[in-house]
C-alpha positions as CSV (number, residue, x, y, z in Angstrom):
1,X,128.4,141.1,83.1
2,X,124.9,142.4,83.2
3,X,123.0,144.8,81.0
4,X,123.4,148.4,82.6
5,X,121.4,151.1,81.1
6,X,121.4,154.5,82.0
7,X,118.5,157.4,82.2
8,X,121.0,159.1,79.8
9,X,120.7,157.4,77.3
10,X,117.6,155.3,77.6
11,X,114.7,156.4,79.1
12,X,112.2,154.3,81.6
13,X,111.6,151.9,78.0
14,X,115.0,150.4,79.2
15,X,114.0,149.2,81.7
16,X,110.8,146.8,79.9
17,X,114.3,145.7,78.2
18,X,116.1,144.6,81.1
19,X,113.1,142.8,82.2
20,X,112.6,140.8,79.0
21,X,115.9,139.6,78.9
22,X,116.1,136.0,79.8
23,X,119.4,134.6,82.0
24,X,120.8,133.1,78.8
25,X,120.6,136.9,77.4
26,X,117.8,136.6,75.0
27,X,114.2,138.3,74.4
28,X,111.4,136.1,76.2
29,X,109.2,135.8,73.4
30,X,106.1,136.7,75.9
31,X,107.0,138.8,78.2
32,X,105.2,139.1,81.6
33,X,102.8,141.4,82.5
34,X,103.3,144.3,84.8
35,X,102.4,143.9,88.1
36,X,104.0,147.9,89.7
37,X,104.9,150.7,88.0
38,X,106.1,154.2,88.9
39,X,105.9,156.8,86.3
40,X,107.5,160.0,87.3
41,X,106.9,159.9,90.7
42,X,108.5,162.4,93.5
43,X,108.5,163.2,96.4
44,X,109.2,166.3,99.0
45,X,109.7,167.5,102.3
46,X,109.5,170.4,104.3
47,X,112.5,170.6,106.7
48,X,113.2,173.8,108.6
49,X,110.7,176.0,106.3
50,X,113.1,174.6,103.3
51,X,111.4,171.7,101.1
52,X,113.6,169.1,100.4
53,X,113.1,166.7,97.4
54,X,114.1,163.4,98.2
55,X,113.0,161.5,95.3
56,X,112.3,162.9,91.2
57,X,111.2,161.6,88.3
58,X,111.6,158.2,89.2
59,X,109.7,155.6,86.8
60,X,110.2,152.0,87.4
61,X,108.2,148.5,86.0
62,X,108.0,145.5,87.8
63,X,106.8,142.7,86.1
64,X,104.6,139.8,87.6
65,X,106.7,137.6,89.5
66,X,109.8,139.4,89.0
67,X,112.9,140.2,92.2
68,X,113.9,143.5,91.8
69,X,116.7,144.8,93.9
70,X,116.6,148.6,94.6
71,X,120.6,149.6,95.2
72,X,121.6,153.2,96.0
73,X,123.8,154.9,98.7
74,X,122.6,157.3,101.8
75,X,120.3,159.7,100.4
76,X,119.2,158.6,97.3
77,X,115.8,158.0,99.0
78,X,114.8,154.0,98.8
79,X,113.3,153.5,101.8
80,X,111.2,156.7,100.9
81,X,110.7,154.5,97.7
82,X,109.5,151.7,99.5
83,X,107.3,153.6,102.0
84,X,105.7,155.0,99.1
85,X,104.6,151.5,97.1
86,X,103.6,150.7,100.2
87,X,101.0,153.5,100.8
88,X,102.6,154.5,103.5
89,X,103.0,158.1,102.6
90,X,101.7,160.1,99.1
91,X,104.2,161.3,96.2
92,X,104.2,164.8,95.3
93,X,104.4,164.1,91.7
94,X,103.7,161.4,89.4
95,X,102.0,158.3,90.4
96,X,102.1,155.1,91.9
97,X,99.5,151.7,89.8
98,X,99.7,148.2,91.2
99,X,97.8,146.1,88.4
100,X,97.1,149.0,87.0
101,X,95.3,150.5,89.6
102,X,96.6,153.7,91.7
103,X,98.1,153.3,95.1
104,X,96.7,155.5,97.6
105,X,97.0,153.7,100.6
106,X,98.3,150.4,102.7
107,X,96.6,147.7,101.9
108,X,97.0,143.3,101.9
109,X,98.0,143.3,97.9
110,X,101.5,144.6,99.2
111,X,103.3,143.2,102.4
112,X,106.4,145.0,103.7
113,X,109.4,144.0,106.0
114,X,111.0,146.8,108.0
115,X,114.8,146.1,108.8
116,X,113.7,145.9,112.6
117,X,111.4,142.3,112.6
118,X,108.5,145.0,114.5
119,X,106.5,141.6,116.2
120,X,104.1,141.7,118.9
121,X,106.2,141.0,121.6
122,X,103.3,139.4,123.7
123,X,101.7,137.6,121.0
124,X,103.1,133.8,120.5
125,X,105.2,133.6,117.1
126,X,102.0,132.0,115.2
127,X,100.0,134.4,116.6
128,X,102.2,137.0,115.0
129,X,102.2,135.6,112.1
130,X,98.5,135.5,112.1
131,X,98.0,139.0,113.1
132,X,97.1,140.6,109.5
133,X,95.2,137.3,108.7
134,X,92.4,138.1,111.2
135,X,91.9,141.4,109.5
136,X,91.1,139.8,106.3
137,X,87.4,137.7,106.0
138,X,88.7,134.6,105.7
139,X,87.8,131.4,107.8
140,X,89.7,130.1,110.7
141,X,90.7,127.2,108.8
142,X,92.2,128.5,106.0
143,X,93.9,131.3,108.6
144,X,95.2,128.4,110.7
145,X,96.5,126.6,107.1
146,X,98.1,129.9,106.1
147,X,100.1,130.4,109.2
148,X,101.3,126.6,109.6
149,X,102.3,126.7,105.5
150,X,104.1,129.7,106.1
151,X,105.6,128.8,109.3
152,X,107.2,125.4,107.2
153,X,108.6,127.6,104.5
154,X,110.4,130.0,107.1
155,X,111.6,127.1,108.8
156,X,109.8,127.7,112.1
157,X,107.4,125.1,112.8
158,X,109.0,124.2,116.0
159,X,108.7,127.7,117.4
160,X,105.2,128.3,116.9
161,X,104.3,128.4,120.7
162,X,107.4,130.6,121.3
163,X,107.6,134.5,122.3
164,X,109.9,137.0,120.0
165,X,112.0,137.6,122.8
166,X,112.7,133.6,123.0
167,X,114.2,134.0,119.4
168,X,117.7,135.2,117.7
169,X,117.5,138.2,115.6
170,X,117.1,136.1,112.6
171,X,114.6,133.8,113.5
172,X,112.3,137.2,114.6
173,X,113.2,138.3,110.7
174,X,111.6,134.8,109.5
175,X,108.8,135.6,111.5
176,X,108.3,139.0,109.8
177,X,108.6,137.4,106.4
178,X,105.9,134.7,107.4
179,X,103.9,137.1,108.8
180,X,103.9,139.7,105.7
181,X,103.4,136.4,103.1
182,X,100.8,135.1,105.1
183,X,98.3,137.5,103.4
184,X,99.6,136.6,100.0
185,X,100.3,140.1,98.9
186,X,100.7,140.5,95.0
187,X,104.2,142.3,95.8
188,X,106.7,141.8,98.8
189,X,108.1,144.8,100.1
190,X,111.3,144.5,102.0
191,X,113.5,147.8,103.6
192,X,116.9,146.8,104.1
193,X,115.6,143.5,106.2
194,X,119.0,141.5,107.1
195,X,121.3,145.0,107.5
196,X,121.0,144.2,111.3
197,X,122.0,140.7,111.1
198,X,125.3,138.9,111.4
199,X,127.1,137.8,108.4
200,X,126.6,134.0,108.6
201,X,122.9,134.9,109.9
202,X,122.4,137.4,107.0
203,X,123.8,134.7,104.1
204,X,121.0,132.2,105.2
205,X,118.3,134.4,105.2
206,X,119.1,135.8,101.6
207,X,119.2,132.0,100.4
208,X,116.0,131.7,102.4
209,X,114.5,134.9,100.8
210,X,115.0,133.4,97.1
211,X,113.6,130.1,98.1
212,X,110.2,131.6,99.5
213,X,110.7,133.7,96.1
214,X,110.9,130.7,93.6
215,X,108.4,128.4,96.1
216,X,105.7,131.1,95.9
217,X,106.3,132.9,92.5
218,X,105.8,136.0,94.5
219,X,107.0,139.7,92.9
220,X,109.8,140.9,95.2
221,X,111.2,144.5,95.7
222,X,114.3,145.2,98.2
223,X,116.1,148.0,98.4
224,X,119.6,147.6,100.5
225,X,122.8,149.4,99.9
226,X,124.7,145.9,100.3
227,X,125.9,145.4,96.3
228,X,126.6,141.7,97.2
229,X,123.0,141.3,98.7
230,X,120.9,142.8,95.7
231,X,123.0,141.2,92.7
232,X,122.7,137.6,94.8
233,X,119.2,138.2,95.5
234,X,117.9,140.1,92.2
235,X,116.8,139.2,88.5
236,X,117.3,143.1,87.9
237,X,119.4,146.0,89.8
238,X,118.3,149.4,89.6
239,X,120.9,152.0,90.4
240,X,119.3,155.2,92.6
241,X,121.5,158.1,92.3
242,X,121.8,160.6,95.3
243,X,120.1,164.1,96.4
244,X,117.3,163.9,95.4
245,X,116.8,160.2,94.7
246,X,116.2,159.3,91.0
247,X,116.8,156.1,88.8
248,X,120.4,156.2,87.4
249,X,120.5,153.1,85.7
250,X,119.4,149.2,85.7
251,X,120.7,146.4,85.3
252,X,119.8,143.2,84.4
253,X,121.7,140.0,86.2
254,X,122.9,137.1,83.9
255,X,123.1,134.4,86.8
256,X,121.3,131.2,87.1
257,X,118.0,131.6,88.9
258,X,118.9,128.7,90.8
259,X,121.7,130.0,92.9
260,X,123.5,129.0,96.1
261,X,126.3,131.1,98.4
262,X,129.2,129.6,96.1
263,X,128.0,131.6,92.9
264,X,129.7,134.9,95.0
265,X,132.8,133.5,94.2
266,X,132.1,133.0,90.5
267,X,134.0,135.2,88.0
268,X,130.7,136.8,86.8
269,X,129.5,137.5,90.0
270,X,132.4,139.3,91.0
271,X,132.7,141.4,87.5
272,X,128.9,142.3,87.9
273,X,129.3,143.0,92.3
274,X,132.8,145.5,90.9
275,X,130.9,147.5,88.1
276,X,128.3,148.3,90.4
277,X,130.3,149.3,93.6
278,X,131.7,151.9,90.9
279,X,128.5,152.8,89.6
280,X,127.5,152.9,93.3
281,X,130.0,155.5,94.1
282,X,130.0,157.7,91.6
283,X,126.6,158.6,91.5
284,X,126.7,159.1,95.5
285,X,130.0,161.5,95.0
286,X,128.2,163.4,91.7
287,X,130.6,161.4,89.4
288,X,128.8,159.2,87.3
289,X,129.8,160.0,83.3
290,X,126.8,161.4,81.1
291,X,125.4,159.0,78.5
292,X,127.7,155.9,79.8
């Protein structure tokens, strides 16, 4: 089972600890550098003359490279996360540095995926695909290399000349993906992205997800509420407790990185998938025991 720390008992240090730790359990012996970090950030509302705080005191460190799931139930504010890596909106508190820099705004080092694919619905699918490209200075040839490369990896080289509403729901989701990796971001941001999608369609899009993840060596962030979806996908799993959202614990995941849809049957898997689902639960219901 993996290695769950807890904010009780170890504070955001755990987390560089977590991320060290090889599959086989042991220290790397150079760790990677730090591509995101969070350190303290929060964030509030103002909802009927009442301010609501939706997220506090959340620090988190995502290493170069690294897939990072984000689990947590209703209310324990990960797409608010999300939105705020992504520059979407400002924190209230703390801050936000992507290679070290501060957020404080959208911009092409960070490319999000919305749980709705969002495409131009009159724009062909390599011309969606393309759409953040031609906002970028970069010649038509390597634009035009970009979008066929990332059209191959999605699998959707064959639909290139085809309309979003001539494509399934998961085929417009691969088009989202190609279209936020097209302008090589330094981190992937995806919210929830397959939680509208079929179960068959969902399970190939996840091994999909950690192909384009292990082609590209791209750093990865989802947050999902799916337990089986962000221990499959994710090299670490950190916990978000409820109202207002803050980091409960993380956990690192001792599975191969090489994975396929068999290893959710493995014992391991299972034991990991069970703690969490409990961890899961009792910090949504205000249950969780101090200093576990």
């Amino acid at each position: 089972m993996g290695e769950v720390s807890t904010d009780e008992t170890t504070p955001a240090d755990a987390a560089d600890l977590a991320a060290d730790l090889a599959v086989d359990g042991h220290a790397s012996a150079t760790p990677p550098e730090r591509v995101l970090e969070l350190r303290g950030v929060a964030k509030e509302y103002r909802v009927r003359g009442r301010t609501k705080r939706a997220l506090d005191d959340v620090h988190l460190k995502v290493r170069r490279g690294e897939f990072v799931s984000v689990l947590g139930a209703s209310g324990s504010g990960k797409s608010t996360l999300l939105s705020l890596v992504a520059g979407l909106q400002q924190p209230t508190g703390g801050e936000i540095l992507l290679d070290g820099k501060p957020v404080t705004g959208p911009g092409p080092d960070r490319g999000l995926v919305f749980q709705s694919s969002s495409l131009y619905p009159w724009r062909t699918v390599e011309r969606n695909v393309a759409f953040g490209l031609e906002l970028l200075s970069l010649k038509r040839s390597e634009r035009k290399r970009r979008v066929a490369w990332y059209l191959a990896e999605t699998g959707l080289s064959e639909y290139a000349r085809s309309l979003p509403g001539q494509l399934s729901g998961g085929q417009q989701q691969r088009v989202a993906i190609a279209r936020a990796l097209a302008c090589e971001p330094e981190v992937l941001l995806l919210d929830e992205p397959f939680g509208a999608l079929d179960v068959q369609t969902k399970e190939d899009m996840q091994v999909l997800i950690r192909q384009i993840w292990q082609d590209t060596g791209i750093t990865v962030v989802m947050v999902t509420h799916d337990v089986e979806e962000a221990v499959f996908l994710g090299q670490q799993v950190v916990v978000l407790a409820s109202d207002p959202g803050r980091v409960a614990a993380r956990v690192a995941v001792p599975l191969p990185e090489r994975r396929d849809l068999a290893i959710k049957h493995a014992k391991d898997f299972l034991e990991l998938r069970a703690s969490l689902e409990d961890l899961v639960r009792a910090q949504h219901h205000g249950t969780a025991k101090q200093g576990k």
